[in-house]
RODO-2510 file (C-alpha; in nm, 4 decimals, decimal comma):
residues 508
     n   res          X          Y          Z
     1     x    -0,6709    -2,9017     4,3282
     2     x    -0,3822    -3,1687     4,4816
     3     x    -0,1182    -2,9473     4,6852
     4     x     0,0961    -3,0916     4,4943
     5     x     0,0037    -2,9180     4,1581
     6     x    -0,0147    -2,5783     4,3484
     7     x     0,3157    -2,3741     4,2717
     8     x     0,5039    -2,1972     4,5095
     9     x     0,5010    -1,8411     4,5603
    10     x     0,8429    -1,8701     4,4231
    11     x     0,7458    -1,9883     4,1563
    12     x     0,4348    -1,8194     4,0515
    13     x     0,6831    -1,4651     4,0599
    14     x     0,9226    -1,6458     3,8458
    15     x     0,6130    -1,7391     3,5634
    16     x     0,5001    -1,4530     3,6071
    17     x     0,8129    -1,2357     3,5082
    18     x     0,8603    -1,5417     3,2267
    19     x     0,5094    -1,4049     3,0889
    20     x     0,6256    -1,0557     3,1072
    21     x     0,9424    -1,1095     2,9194
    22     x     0,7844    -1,2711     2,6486
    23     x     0,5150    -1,0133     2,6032
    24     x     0,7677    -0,7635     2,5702
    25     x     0,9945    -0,9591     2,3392
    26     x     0,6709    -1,0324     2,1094
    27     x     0,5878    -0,6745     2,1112
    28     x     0,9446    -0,5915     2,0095
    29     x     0,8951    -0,8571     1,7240
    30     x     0,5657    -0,6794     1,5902
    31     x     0,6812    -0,3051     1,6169
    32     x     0,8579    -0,2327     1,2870
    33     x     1,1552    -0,1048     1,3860
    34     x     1,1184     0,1848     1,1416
    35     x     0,7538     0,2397     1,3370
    36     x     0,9863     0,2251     1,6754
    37     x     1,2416     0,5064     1,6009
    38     x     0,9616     0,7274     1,4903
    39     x     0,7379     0,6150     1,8044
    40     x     1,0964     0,7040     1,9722
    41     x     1,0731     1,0494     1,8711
    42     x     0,7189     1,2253     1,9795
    43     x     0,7557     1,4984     2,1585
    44     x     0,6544     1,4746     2,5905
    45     x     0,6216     1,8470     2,5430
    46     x     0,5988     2,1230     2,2481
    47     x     0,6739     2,3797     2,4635
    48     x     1,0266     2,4477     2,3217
    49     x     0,8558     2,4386     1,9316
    50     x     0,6587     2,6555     2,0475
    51     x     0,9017     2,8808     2,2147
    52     x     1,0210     2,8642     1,9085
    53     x     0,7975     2,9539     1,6231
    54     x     0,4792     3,1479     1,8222
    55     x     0,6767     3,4609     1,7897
    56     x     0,6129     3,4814     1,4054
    57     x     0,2342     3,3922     1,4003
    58     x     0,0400     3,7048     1,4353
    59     x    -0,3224     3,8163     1,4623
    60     x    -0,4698     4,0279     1,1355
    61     x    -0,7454     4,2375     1,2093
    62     x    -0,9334     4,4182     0,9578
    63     x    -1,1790     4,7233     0,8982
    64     x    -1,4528     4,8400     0,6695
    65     x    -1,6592     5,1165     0,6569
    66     x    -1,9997     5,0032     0,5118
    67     x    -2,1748     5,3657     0,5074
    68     x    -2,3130     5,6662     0,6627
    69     x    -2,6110     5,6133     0,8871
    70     x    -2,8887     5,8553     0,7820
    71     x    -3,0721     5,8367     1,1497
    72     x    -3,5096     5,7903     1,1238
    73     x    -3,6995     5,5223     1,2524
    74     x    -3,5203     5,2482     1,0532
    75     x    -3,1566     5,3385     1,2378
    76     x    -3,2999     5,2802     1,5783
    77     x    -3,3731     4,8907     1,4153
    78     x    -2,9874     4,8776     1,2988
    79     x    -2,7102     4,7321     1,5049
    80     x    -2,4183     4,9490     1,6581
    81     x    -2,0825     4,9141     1,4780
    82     x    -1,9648     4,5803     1,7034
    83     x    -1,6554     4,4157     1,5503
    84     x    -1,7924     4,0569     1,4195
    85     x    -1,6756     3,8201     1,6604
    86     x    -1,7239     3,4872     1,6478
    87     x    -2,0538     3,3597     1,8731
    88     x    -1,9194     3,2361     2,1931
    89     x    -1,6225     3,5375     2,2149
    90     x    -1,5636     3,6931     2,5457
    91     x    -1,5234     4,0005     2,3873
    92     x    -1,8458     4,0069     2,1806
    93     x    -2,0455     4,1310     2,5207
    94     x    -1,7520     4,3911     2,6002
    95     x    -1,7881     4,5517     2,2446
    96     x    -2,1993     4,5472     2,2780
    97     x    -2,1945     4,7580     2,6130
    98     x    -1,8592     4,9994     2,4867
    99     x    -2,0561     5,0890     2,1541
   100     x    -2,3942     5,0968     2,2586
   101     x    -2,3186     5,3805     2,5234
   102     x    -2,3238     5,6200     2,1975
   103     x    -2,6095     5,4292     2,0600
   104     x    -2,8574     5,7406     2,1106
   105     x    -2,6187     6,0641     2,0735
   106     x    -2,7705     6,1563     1,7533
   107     x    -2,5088     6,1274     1,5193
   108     x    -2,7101     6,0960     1,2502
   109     x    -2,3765     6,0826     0,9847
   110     x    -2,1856     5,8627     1,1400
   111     x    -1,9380     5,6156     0,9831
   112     x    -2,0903     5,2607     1,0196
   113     x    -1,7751     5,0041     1,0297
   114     x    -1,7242     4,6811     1,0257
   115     x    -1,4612     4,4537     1,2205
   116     x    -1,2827     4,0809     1,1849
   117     x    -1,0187     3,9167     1,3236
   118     x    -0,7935     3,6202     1,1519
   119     x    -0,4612     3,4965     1,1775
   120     x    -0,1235     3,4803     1,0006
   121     x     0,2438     3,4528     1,0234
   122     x     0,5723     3,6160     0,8872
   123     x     0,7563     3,4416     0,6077
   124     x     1,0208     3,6562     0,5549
   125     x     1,2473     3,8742     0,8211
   126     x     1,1584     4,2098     0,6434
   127     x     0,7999     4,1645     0,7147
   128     x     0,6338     3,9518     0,4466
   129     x     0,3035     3,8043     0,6397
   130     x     0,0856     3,5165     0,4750
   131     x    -0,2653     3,4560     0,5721
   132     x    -0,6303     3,4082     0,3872
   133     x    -0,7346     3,5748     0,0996
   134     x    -1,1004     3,5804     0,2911
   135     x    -0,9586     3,7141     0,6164
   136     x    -0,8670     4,0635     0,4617
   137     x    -1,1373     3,9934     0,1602
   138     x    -1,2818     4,3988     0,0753
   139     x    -1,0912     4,5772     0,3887
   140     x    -1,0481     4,9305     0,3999
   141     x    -0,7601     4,8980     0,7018
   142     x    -0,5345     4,5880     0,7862
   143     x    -0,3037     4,5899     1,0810
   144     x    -0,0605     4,3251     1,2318
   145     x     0,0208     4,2447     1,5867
   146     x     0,2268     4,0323     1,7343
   147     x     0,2097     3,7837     2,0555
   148     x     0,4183     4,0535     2,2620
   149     x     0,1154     4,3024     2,1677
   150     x     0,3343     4,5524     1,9228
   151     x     0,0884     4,6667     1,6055
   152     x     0,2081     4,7365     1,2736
   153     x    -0,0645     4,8995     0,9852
   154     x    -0,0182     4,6334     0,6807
   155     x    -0,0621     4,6653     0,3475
   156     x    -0,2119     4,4528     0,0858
   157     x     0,0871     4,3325    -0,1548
   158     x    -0,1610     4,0926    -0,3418
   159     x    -0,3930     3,8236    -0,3512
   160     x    -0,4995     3,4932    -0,5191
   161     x    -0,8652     3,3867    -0,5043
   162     x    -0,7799     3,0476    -0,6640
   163     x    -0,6145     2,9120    -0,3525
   164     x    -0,7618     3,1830    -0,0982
   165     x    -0,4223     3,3344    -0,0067
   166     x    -0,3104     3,6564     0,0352
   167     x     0,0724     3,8604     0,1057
   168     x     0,0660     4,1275     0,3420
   169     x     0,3577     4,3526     0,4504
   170     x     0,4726     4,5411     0,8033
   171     x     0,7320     4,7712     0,8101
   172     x     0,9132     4,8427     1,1076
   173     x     1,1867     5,0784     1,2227
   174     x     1,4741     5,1374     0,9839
   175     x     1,6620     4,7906     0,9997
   176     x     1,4063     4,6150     1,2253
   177     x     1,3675     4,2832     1,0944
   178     x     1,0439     4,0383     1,2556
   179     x     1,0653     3,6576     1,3365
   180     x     1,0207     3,4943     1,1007
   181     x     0,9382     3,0734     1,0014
   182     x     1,0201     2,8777     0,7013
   183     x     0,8103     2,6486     0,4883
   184     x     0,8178     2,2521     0,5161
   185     x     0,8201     1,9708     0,2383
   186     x     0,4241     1,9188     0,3142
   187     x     0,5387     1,6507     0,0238
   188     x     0,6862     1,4489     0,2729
   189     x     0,4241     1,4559     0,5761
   190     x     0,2306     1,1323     0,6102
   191     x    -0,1359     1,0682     0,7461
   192     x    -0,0574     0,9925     1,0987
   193     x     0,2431     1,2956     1,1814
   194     x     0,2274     1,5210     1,4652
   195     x     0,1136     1,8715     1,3579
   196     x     0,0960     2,1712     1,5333
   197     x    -0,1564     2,5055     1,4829
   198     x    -0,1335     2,8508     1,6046
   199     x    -0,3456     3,0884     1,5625
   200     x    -0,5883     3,2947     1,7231
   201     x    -0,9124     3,1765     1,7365
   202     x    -1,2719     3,3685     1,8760
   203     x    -1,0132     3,6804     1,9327
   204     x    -0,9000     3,5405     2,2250
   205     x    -0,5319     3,5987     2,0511
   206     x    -0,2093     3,3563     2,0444
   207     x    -0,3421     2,9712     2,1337
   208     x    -0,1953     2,6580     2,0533
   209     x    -0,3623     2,3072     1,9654
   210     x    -0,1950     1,9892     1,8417
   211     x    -0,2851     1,6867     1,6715
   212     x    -0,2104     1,4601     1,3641
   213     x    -0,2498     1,4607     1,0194
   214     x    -0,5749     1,3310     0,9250
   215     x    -0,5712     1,2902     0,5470
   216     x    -0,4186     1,4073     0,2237
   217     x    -0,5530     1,5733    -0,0519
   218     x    -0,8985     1,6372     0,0242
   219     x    -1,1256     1,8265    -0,2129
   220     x    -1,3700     2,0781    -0,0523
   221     x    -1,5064     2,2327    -0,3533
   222     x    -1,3314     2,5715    -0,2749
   223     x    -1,1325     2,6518    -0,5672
   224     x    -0,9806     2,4512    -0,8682
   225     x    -0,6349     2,3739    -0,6833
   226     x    -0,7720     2,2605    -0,4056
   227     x    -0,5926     1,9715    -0,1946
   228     x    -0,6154     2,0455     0,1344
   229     x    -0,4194     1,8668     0,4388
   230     x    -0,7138     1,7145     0,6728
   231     x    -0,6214     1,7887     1,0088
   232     x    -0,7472     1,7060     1,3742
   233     x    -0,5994     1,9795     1,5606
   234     x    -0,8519     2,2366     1,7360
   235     x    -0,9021     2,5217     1,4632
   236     x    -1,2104     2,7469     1,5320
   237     x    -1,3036     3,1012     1,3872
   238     x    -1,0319     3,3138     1,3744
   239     x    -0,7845     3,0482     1,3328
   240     x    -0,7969     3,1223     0,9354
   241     x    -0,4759     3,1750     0,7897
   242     x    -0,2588     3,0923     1,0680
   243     x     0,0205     2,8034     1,0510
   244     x     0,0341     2,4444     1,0942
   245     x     0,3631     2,3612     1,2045
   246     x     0,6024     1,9733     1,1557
   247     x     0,7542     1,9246     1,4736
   248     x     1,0783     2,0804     1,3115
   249     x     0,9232     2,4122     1,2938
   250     x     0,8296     2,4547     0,9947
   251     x     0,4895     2,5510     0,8524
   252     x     0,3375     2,2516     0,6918
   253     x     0,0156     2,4137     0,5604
   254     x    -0,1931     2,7362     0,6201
   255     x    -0,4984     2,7135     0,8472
   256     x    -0,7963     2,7337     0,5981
   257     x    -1,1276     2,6050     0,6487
   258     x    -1,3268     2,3883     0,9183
   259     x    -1,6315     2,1065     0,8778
   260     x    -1,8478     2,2184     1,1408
   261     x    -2,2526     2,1998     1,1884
   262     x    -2,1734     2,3831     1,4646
   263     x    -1,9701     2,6601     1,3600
   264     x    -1,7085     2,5194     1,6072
   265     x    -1,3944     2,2659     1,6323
   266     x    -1,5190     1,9212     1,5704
   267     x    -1,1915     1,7647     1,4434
   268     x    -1,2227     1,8421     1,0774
   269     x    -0,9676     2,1428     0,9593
   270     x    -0,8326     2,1762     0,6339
   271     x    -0,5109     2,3610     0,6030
   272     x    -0,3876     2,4790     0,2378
   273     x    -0,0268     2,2256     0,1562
   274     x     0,2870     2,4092     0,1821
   275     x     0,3697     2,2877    -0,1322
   276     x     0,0919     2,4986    -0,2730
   277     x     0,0747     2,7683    -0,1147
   278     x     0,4937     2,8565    -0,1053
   279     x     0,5433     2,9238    -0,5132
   280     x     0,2012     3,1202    -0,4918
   281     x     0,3336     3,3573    -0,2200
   282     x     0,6922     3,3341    -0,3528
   283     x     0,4764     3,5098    -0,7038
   284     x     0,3037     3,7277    -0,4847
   285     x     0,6208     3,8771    -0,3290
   286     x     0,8435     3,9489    -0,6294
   287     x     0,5441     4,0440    -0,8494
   288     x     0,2251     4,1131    -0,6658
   289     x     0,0274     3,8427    -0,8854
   290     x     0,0521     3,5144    -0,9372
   291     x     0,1647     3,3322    -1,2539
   292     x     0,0677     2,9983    -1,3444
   293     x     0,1751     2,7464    -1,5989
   294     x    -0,0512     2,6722    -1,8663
   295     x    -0,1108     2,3631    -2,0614
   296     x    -0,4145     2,5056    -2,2642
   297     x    -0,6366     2,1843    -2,2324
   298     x    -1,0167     2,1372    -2,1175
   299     x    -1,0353     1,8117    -1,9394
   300     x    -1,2477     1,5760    -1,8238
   301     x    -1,3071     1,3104    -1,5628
   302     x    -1,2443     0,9249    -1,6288
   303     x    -1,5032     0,7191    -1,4779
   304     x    -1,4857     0,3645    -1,5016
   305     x    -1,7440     0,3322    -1,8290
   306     x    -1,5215     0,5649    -2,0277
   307     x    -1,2091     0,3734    -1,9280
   308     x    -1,3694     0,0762    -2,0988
   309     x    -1,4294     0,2854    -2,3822
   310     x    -1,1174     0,3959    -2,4285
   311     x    -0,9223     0,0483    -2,3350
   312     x    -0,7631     0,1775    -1,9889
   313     x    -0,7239    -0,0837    -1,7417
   314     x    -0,7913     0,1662    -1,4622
   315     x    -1,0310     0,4836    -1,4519
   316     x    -0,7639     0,7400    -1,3874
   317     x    -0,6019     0,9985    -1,6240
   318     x    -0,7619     1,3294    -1,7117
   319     x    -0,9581     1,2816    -2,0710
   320     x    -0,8622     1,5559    -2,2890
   321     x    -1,2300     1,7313    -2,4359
   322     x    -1,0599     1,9922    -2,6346
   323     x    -0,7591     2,2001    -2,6785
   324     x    -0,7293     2,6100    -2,6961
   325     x    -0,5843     2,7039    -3,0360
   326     x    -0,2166     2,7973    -3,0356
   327     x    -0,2006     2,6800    -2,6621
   328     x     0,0914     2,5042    -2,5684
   329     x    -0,0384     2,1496    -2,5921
   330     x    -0,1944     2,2216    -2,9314
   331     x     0,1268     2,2822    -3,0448
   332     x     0,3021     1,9723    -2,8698
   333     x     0,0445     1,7427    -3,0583
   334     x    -0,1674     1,6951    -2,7989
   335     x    -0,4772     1,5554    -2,9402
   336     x    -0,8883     1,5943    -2,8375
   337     x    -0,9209     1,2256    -2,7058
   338     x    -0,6017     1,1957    -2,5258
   339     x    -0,5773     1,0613    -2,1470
   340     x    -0,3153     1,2293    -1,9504
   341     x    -0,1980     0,9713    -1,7289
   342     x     0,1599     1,1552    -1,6554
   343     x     0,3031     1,4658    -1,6148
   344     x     0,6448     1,6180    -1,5448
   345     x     0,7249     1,2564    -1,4236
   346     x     0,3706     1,2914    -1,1816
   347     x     0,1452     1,0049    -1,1979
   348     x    -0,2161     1,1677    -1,3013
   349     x    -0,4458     0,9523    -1,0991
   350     x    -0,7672     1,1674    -1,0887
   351     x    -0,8549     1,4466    -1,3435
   352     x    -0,8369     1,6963    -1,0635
   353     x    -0,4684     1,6208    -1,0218
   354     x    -0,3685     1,7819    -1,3563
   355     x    -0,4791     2,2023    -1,3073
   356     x    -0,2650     2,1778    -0,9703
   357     x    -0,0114     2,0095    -1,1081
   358     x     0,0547     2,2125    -1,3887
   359     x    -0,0122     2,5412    -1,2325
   360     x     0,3020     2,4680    -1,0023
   361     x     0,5132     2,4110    -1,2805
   362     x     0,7666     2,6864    -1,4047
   363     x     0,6376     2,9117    -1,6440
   364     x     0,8600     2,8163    -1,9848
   365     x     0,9692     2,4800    -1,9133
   366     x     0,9859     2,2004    -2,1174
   367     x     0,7573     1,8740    -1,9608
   368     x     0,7367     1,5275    -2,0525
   369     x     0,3599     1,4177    -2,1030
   370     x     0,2396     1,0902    -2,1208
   371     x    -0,1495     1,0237    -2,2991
   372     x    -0,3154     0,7596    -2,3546
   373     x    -0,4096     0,7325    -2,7394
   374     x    -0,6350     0,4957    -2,8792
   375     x    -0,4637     0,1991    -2,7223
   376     x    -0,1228     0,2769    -2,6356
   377     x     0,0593     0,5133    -2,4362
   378     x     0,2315     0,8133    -2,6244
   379     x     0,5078     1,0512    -2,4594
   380     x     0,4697     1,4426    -2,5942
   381     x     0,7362     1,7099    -2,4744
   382     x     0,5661     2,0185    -2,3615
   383     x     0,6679     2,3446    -2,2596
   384     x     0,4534     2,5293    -2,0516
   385     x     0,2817     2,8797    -2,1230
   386     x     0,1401     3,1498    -1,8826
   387     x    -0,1998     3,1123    -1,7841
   388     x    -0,3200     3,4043    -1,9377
   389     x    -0,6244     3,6452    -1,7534
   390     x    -0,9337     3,5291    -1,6973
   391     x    -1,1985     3,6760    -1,9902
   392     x    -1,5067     3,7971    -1,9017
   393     x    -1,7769     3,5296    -1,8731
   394     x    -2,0211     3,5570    -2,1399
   395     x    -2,4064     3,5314    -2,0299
   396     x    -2,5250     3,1802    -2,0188
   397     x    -2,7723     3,1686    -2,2813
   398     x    -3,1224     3,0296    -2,1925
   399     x    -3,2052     2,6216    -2,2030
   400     x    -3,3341     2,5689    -2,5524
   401     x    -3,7173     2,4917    -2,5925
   402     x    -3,7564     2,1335    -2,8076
   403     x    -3,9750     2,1763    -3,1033
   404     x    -4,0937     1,9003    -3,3582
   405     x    -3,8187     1,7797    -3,5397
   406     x    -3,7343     1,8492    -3,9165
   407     x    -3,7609     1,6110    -4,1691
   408     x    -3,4953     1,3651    -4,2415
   409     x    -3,4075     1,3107    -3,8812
   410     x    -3,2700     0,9431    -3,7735
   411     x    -3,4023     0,8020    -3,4322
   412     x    -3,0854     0,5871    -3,3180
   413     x    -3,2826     0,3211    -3,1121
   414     x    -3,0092     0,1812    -2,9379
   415     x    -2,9140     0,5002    -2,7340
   416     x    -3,2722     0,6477    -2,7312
   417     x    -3,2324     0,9342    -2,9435
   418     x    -3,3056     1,1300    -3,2476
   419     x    -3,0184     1,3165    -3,4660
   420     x    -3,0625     1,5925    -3,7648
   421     x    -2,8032     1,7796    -3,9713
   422     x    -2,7299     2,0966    -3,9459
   423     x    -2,9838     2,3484    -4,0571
   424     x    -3,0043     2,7297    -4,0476
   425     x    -3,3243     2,6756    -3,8892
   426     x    -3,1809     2,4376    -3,6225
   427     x    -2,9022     2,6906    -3,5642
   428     x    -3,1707     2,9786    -3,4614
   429     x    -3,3722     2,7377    -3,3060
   430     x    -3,1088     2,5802    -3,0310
   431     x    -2,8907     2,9126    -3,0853
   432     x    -2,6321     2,6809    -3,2461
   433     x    -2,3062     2,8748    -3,3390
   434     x    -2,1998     2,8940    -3,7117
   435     x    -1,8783     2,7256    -3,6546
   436     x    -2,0708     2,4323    -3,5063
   437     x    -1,9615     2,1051    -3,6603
   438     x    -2,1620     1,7337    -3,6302
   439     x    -2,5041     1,6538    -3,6321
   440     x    -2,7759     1,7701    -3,3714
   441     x    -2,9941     1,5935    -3,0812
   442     x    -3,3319     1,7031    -3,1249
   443     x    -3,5333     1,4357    -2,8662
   444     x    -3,3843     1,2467    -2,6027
   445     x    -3,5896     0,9610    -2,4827
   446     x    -3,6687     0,9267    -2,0855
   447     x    -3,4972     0,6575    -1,8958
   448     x    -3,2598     0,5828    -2,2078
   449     x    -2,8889     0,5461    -2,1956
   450     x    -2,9044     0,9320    -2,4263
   451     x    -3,0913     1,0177    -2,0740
   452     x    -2,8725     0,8608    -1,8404
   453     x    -2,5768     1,1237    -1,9258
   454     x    -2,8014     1,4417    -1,9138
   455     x    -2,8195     1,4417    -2,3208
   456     x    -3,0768     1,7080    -2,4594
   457     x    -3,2466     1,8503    -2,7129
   458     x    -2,9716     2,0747    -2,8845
   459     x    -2,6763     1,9335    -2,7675
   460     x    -2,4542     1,8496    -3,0767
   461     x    -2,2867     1,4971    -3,1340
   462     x    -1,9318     1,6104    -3,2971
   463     x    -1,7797     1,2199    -3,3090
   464     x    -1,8625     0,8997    -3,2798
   465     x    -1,6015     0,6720    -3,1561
   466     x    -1,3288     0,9269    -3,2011
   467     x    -1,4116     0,9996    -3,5465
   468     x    -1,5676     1,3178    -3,6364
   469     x    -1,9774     1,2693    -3,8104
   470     x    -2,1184     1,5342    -4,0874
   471     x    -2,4659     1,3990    -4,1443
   472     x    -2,6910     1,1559    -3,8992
   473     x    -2,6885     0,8706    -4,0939
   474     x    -2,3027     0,8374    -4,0946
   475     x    -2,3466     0,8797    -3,7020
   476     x    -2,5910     0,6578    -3,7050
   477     x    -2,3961     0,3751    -3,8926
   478     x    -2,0922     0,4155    -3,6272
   479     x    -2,3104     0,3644    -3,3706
   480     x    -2,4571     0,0358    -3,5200
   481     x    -2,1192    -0,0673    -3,5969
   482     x    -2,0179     0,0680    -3,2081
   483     x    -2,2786    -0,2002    -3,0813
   484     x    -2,1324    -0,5074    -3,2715
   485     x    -1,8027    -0,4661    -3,1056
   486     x    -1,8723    -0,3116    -2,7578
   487     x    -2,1041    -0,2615    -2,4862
   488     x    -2,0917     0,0862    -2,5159
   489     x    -1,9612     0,3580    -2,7414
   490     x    -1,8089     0,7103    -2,6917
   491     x    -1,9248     1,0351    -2,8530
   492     x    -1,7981     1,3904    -2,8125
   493     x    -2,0851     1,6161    -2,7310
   494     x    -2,1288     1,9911    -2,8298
   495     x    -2,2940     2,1841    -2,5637
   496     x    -2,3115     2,5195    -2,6167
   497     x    -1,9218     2,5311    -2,7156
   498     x    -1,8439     2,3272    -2,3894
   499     x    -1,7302     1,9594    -2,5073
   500     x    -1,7110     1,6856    -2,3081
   501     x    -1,6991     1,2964    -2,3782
   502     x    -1,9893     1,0452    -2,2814
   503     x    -1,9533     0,6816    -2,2438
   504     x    -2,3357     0,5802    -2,3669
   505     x    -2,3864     0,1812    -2,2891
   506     x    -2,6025     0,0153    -2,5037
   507     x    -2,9625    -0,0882    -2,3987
   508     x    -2,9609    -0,4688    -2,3714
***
C-alpha cells in the first residue's frame, strides 16, 4: 500500500473511537427502551432477597409407621427403617450405618417406619405453612423446622388432591408469631423474569437456586387444574413444595414437580401459579376444604375438523357435550352444542382453560358467558354453584362383544358404518341404559372415517348435525343431506352415558 494511504496512529485511535461510538449509539437505537429499564434492574446479587424471605421457607419432614416386623428368615431379607432419601444424599450412608447397628438385636416386634423430607414456607404470621399435598401424602407425624434449626410438630389443617397442595399449622409460644411471605400476581410474570427457589433439596436443608421463567401454562397431566409455571432454576428431590420467589419477594408459584430421566435437576421444574394455588389455601385456612365454583357442564376439546363443523374460524373454545340437570348452566340456557369461547370476561382458548377458570371463580357469583351457537356468538349470565363431592365411581362395565346385526339395520356408506333402532335385545346386548335415546352402531368398518374417531359397536348416535335422530333411516337421511353441503358432518355419540361430539369427514 502507498504511504500515503496509510493513516496515522492519530488517526487510526480517532476511527477507531468513531467505530465505537456508533456501535454504542446503534445498540442504544435497537434496545427498546422499555427492554433497557428492565435490563436496568437485574439484580448483581440476591443476597439481600434472600436475607429477606429464607427465614419463612422451612423443611417438612414426615413419618409413617408401615408395621410390626414379625422376625424369621424373611426379616433378615428386609431393609432397616432408613428415612427415604433421595439417591445421591449425604445422609443416606449416615442413616444405613446408625440403623443397621440394631439390625440383629432381636426385636422381633418392632415398629417398622418410614421417613421423607420436602419443603414449604409460612403464609401467614400465626403459623399457616403451604407445601405439597404428596410431601405429607398418608403421614402418621409432620414436623416443621426452620433455617435457624427450631422444630415445631405440625398438623394437617387440610388438603386438595386436585392441585397437590396441602395447609399445615405450627404453633409456637403464646404470642410467638413466625416469618412469614406473601403471594405475588403470578398473572403478571412473563416468560423471561428472574425467579428465585428455596427449598431444601436431597435433605441437605435451606439452598438457594435462581433462574428465569421458562414457560407458562404447561400441562403435565397431573390433575385437572393444572397450569404449571415452567421454570429453569435448580429444583431436585426434596425441593417439593417450597417457594419460587419475584425478585420483590414474593412467592410466585409453589415448587411442584421436575422432568428428569435422571431423577435429578435438568432445567425442567414446574411450580404450581400463585394465582392457583392462593384462593385454594385461602379455602383451606378458613374451612379446611376447598370450594370450587361450578358451572355443571361436560366439555370437550375443539380440534380444527370440529371447528369447521361448527363454523368457528379458529379451533379454540371448549364444546359443550352435555349439561348436569338443574346445574347452573342448565338453568342459564346453556345448550348441548355450545362453544364456550369466554368467560367472566376470560378468553377460552383451549378446552382445558375452562375447569381452572371456573373453579377460581367465587362461589355465587353472577358471570357473563359467551358460546358459540350454530353460527353466531350468544352472551348467557351465569351464576356459579358449588362443586358438589365427588360420587363414587361406578365400575366400568366390560367392552361389549359385536354380534350379527338385527334386521332392518342401515349401512351408512359414506362414514363406514351400520345403525339399528333401539331394541330390548340391543339394550341387553351392548348393556344400553333404558333412558338411552338415538339409534345404535352395531359394525364399524376398518380404516373408515366411523374408524378414524374410535367409533364401535354399541356406541349410540344421539344427533346428527345438532338435531336429535329416533330411527336409522332419519339418521341416515341427515347424513346424506350432511354430505351435499359439507365435507364432513357432526354427530353426538352415546358411549356408555359419556357424550362427546365427533367431526366424521366424508370418504372422497
Amino acid at each position: 500500500m502507498p504511504e500515503a494511504f496509510v493513516p496515522s496512529r492519530a488517526g487510526r485511535v480517532r476511527a477507531s473511537l468513531r467505530r465505537a461510538l456508533l456501535v454504542l449509539a446503534l445498540s442504544s437505537l435497537a434496545l427498546p427502551a422499555g427492554l433497557q429499564a428492565r435490563a436496568d434492574t437485574a439484580p448483581p446479587s440476591f443476597a439481600d432477597l434472600v436475607t429477606r424471605v429464607a427465614p419463612a421457607v422451612v423443611n417438612v419432614a414426615t413419618r409413617k409407621d408401615v408395621g410390626p416386623r414379625t422376625g424369621g428368615d424373611e426379616e433378615e431379607q428386609q431393609q432397616p427403617d432408613i428415612p427415604q432419601f433421595p439417591p445421591g444424599s449425604p445422609f443416606e450412608e449416615f442413616f444405613k450405618d446408625f440403623f443397621n447397628r440394631d439390625k440383629n438385636k432381636g426385636q422381633e416386634q418392632q415398629q417398622r417406619r418410614a421417613f421423607s423430607l420436602g419443603s414449604g414456607f409460612v403464609i401467614d404470621p400465626r403459623g399457616f405453612v403451604v407445601t405439597n399435598n404428596h410431601v405429607i401424602a398418608d403421614s402418621d407425624e409432620i414436623s416443621v423446622s426452620f433455617s435457624n434449626e427450631r422444630d415445631y410438630p405440625a398438623k394437617l389443617i387440610g388438603r386438595d388432591t386436585k392441585t397437590d397442595l396441602a395447609l399445615l399449622k405450627i404453633q409456637g409460644k403464646e404470642g410467638e408469631t413466625f416469618p412469614s411471605v406473601e403471594w405475588a400476581d403470578s398473572d403478571r410474570a412473563r416468560v423471561g423474569d428472574w425467579m428465585v427457589a428455596i427449598g431444601n433439596p436431597f435433605g441437605l436443608g435451606s439452598t438457594v437456586t435462581a433462574g428465569i421463567i421458562s414457560a407458562r401454562g404447561r400441562d403435565i397431566h397431573n390433575g385437572p387444574y393444572d397450569d404449571f409455571l415452567q421454570v429453569d432454576a435448580a429444583i431436585n428431590r426434596g425441593n417439593s413444595g417450597g417457594p419460587s420467589f419475584s425478585l420483590d419477594g414474593r412467592v410466585l408459584g409453589v415448587n411442584t414437580a421436575i422432568f428428569s430421566p435422571t431423577g435429578t435437576n435438568v432445567g425442567i421444574g414446574f411450580a404450581i401459579p400463585a394465582n392457583l394455588a392462593k384462593p385454594v389455601i385461602d379455602s383451606l385456612m378458613q374451612t379446611g376444604k376447598v370450594a370450587r365454583g361450578w358451572l355443571g357442564v361436560r366439555i370437550q376439546n375443539v380440534d380444527q375438523q370440529l371447528a369447521e363443523t361448527f363454523g368457528l374460524k379458529d379451533a379454540r373454545g371448549a364444546l359443550v357435550a352435555s349439561t348436569t340437570p338443574g346445574g347452573p348452566a342448565e338453568k342459564a340456557g346453556i345448550q348441548q352444542g355450545d362453544v364456550v369461547v369466554e368467560f367472566d370476561g376470560k378468553t377460552i382458548d383451549k378446552m382445558r382453560s375452562l375447569p381452572r377458570i371456573v373453579a377460581e371463580t367465587p362461589i355465587g357469583k353472577e358471570v357473563d358467558v359467551k358460546v358459540w351457537r350454530k353460527g353466531q356468538e350468544k352472551d348467557v349470565h351465569v351464576t356459579l354453584g358449588e362443586l358438589p363431592e365427588e360420587e363414587q365411581a361406578a365400575e366400568a362395565a366390560q367392552p361389549p362383544q359385536p354380534a350379527p346385526g338385527p334386521t332392518g339395520q342401515v349401512t351408512v356408506d359414506p362414514l363406514g358404518m351400520t345403525l339399528a333402532a333401539i331394541t330390548p335385545e340391543l339394550k341387553s346386548q351392548y348393556n344400553i341404559a333404558d333412558t338411552a335415546k338415538g339409534v345404535i352402531v352395531t359394525d364399524v368398518k376398518p380404516n373408515s372415517p366411523a374408524a378414524s374417531e374410535s367409533l364401535r359397536a354399541g356406541d349410540l348416535v344421539v344427533e346428527v348435525a345438532q338435531e336429535p335422530v329416533t330411527n336409522p333411516s332419519e339418521a341416515a337421511s341427515k347424513i346424506t343431506q350432511a354430505k351435499k353441503d359439507k365435507k364432513s358432518v357432526l354427530l353426538l355419540i352415546d358411549r356408555q352415558g359419556d357424550l362427546r361430539f365427533v367431526a366424521l369427514k366424508f370418504k372422497e
